[in-house]
C-alpha positions in Angstrom: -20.8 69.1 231.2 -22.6 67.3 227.8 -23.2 68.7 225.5 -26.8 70.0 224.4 -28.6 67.5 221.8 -30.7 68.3 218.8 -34.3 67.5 219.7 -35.8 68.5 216.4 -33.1 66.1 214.5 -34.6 63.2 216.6 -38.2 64.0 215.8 -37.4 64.5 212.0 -35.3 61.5 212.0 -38.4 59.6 213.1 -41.1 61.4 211.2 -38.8 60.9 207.9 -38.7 56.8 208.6 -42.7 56.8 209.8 -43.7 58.4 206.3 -41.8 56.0 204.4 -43.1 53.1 206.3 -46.4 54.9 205.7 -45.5 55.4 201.9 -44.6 51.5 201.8 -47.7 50.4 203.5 -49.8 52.6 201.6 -47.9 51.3 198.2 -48.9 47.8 199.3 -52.3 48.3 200.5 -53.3 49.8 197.0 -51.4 46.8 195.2 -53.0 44.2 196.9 -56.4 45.5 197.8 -55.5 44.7 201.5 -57.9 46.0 203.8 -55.5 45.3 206.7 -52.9 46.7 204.9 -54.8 50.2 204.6 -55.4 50.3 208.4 -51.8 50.1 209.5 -50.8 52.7 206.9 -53.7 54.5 208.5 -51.9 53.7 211.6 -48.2 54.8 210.5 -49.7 58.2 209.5 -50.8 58.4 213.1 -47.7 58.3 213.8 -46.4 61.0 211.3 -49.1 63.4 213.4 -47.3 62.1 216.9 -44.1 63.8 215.4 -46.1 66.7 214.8 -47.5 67.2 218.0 -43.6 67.3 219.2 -43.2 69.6 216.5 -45.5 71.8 217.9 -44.8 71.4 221.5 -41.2 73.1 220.4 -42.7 76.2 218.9 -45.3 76.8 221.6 -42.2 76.2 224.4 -40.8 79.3 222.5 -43.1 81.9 223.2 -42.3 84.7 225.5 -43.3 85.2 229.0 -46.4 87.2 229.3 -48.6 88.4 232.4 -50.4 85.6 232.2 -48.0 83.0 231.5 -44.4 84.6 233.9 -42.5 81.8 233.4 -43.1 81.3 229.8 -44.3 78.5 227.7 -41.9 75.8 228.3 -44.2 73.0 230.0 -46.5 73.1 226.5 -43.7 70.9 225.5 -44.8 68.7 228.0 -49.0 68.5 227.5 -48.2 67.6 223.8 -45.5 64.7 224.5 -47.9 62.9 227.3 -50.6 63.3 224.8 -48.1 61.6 222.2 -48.2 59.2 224.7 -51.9 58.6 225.4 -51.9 58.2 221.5 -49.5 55.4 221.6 -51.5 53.9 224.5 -54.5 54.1 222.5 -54.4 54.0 218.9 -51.3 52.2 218.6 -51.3 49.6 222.1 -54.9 49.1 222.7 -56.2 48.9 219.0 -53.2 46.2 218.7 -54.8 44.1 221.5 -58.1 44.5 219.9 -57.1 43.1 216.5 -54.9 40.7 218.1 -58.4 39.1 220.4 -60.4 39.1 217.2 -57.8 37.3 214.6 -57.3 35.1 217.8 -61.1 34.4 217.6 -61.5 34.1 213.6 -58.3 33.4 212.2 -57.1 34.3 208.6 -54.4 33.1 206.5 -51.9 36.3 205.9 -52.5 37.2 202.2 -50.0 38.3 199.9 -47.4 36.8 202.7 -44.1 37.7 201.0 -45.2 41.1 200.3 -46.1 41.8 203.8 -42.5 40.3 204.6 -41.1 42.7 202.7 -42.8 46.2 203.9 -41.8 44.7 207.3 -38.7 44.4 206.4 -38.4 48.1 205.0 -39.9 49.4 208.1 -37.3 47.2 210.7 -34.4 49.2 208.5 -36.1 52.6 208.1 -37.3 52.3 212.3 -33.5 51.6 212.8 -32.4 54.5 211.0 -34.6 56.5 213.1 -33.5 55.2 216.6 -29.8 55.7 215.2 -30.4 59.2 214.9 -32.1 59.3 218.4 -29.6 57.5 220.5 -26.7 60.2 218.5 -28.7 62.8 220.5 -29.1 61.1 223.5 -25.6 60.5 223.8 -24.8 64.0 224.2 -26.8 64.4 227.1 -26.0 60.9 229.0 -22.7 61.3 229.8 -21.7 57.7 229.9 -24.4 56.8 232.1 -27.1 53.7 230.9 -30.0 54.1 229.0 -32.3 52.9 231.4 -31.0 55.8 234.1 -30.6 58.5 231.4 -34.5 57.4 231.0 -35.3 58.2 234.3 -33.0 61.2 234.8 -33.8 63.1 231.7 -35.8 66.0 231.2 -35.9 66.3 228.0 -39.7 64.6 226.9 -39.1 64.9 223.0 -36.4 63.2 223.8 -38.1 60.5 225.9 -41.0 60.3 223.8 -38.8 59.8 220.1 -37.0 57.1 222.2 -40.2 55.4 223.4 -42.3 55.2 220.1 -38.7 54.4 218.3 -38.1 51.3 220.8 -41.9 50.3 220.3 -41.9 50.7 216.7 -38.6 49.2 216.2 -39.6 46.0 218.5 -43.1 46.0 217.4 -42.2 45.9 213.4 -39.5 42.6 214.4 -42.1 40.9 215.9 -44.7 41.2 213.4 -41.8 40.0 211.3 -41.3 36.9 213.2 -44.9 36.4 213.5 -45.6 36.7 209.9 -43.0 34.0 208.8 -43.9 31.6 211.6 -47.8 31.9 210.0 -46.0 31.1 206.0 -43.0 28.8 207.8 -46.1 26.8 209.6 -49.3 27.5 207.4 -51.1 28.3 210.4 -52.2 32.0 211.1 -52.8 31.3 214.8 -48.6 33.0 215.1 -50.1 36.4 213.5 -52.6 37.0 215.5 -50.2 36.0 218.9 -47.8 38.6 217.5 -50.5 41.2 217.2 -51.4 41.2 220.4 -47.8 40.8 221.7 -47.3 44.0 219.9 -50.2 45.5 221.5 -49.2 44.7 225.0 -45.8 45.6 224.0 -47.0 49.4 223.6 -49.3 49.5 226.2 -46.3 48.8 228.3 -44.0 51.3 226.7 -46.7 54.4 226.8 -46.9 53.5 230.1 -43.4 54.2 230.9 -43.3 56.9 228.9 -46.5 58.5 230.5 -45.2 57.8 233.7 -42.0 60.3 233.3 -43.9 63.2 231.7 -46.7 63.2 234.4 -43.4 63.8 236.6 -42.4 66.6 234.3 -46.2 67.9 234.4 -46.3 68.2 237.9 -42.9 70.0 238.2 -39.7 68.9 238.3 -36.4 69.8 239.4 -33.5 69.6 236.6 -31.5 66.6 236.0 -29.8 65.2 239.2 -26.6 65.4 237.6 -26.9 69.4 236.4 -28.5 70.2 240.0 -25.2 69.1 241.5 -23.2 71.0 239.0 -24.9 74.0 240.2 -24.7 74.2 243.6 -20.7 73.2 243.2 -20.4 76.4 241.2 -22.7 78.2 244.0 -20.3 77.3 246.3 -17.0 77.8 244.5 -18.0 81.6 244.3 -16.1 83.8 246.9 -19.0 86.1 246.7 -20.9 82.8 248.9 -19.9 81.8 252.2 -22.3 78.7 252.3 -25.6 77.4 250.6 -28.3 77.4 252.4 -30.7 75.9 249.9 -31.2 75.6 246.1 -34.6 74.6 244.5 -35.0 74.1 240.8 -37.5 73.8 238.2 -37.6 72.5 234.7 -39.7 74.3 232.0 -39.4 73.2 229.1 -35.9 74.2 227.4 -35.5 76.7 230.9 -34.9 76.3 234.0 -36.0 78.7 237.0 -33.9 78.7 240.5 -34.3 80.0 243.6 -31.1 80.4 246.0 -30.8 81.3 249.6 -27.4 81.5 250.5 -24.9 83.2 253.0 -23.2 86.1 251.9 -19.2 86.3 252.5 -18.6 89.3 254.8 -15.9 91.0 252.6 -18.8 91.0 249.9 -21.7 91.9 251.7 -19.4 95.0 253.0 -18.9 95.8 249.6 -22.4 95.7 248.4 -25.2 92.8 248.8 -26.5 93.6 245.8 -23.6 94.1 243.7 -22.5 90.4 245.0 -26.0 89.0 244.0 -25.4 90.3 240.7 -22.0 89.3 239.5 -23.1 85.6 241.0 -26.7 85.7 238.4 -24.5 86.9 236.1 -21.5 84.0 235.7 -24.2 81.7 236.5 -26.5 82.3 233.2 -23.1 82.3 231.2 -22.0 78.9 232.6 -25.3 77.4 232.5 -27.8 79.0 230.0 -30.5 76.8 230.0 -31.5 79.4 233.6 -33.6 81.8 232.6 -34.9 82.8 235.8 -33.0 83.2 239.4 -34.0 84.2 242.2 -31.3 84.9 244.7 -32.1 85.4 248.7 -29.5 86.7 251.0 -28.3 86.1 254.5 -25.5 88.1 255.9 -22.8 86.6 258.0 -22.2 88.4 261.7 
């Protein structure tokens, strides 16, 4: 079993590097009198607010069942990570593309060139600190398997999400790199405005993806492939349960609800249906904790 990984040490991780980018660009913007320079510390702040909206997806996930919400809280989590991701779509891919088109159609030489190499620079290093400290918690929950499947397999969206803008960002910030000391390297500013827009379509792409596995979670999900099949082995291992008849299972958030019809052992169901039901629930939450609600239907062996 993997262990359980520290969602709010990924987003912290990654709002701690996009303020200091954000501190950097602003730094710059105010020494140069850089208009462009303004606008993506504008746009690193954004950023600083996508962290927030995690932030705040995790305490709303928290709140108690109530009549009106049964099952509790736990998909808020995932409205505020797909909206992360229409924000990365949006401000960060599509905004890209636009400035990308237009320096494309008027170029400009990149002013204060070394400077800009240099808060580029900051932000590759402080964008790789931040995906260090994502990939340390993804790594509890992967269990060997590749990035790409744990991707598609997790259910975890603050995870997904951290991962997705850190990948972007991280990416994004080497290409602007590499576009920006083509433009000095070459003298013409044609590269900057190609590695705008490569960034741009570079995010789209990623939100995408991203937007693409939290709809999944949206609509309802089951839990992690893996975890599914570590259930039902347990279901089956207990002597209480002659065979499983089916097992459906649904993701909320940090919880997970089940539903069980199985075939109760006769030497059990002598004893007490109930009593059986019970002591199953029971080991069950202990052994997997993240099931917060069962439901358990019987069937009695002739």
């Amino acid at each position: 079993m993997s262990a359980p990984a520290n969602s709010l040490k990924a987003i912290f991780f990654a709002l701690g590097a996009n303020f200091a980018i954000f501190l950097a660009k602003l730094a710059a913007a105010l020494l140069t009198g850089s208009g462009a320079m303004l606008a993506e510390a504008v746009h690193s702040l954004a950023d600083c607010g996508n962290q927030g909206l995690l932030l705040l997806g995790l305490r709303q996930a928290k709140r108690p069942p109530s009549p009106d919400y049964p099952l509790g809280w736990g998909k808020s989590l995932y409205f505020w990570s797909f909206l992360v991701a229409l924000m990365l779509f949006s401000v960060g891919g599509m905004f890209s593309i636009y400035e990308g088109l237009h320096k494309l159609a008027a170029p400009e030489p990149v002013k204060w060139p070394w400077l800009a190499v240099g808060v580029l620079a900051f932000g590759v290093v402080a964008e790789g600190f931040s995906m260090w400290g994502a990939l340390r918690e993804i790594d509890k929950t992967r269990d060997g398997a590749s990035l790409w499947r744990w991707f598609r397999d997790s259910r975890a969206s603050e995870l997904i999400v951290v991962f997705g803008e850190d990948l972007a960002a991280l990416l994004g910030l080497t290409l602007a790199l590499a576009a920006v000391l083509l433009a000095v390297a070459t003298g013409d500013p044609v590269y900057d405005a190609l590695g705008t827009l490569a960034i741009g379509v570079l995010l789209v792409v990623i939100a995408v993806f991203v937007a693409v596995e939290i709809k999944a979670l949206l609509i309802g999900q089951s839990v992690e492939p893996a975890r599914k099949a570590e259930i039902l082995a347990f279901l089956e291992a207990r002597a209480e349960v002659r065979r499983v008849f089916n097992l459906i299972t649904l993701q909320l958030g940090p919880d997970v609800m089940l539903a069980v019809k199985a075939e109760i052992a006769p030497e059990h169901a002598a004893r007490g249906i109930v009593e059986a039901i019970n002591a199953v629930e029971r080991d069950l939450k202990a052994r997997f904790p993240e099931v917060r609600w069962s439901f358990f239907e019987p069937d009695v062996a002739d």
